[in-house]
C-alpha positions, 0 to 999 in steps of 0.5 A: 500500500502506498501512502502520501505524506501531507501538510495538515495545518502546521504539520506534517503527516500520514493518513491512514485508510481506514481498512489499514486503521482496521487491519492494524486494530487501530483507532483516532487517538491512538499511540503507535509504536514504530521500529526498524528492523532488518525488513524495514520499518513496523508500525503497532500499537502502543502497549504501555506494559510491554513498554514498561517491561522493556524498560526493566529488561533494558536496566537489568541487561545494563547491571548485569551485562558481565553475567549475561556475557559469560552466560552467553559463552 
């Protein structure tokens, strides 16, 4: 699908169909999480508790990255 970015008032964006809005499960007013990866870009929902899970995996993998090296040996 291709899609056009636009002027909308003072800024910029991305419309979205709603048949993609739908197959996304997405609505107005929701956040959107969007990562790049090795295929390219990926746009999803915005979940609060994985983000918040993340965090915590990101802090621990900081502390403990000597154990987690040798652990991976």
């Amino acid at each position: 699908m291709r899609l056009e970015i636009k002027q909308i008032g003072n800024s910029t964006g991305l419309i979205l169909p709603k048949e993609l809005l739908a197959r996304l499960r997405l609505q107005r007013g929701d956040s959107v999480l969007v990562t790049e990866g090795p295929d390219g870009f990926s746009v999803s929902r915005h979940d609060e508790a994985f983000e918040k899970g993340l965090e915590i995996a990101r802090k621990g993998m900081k502390q403990y990255r000597k154990t987690l090296t040798e652990l991976a040996k």
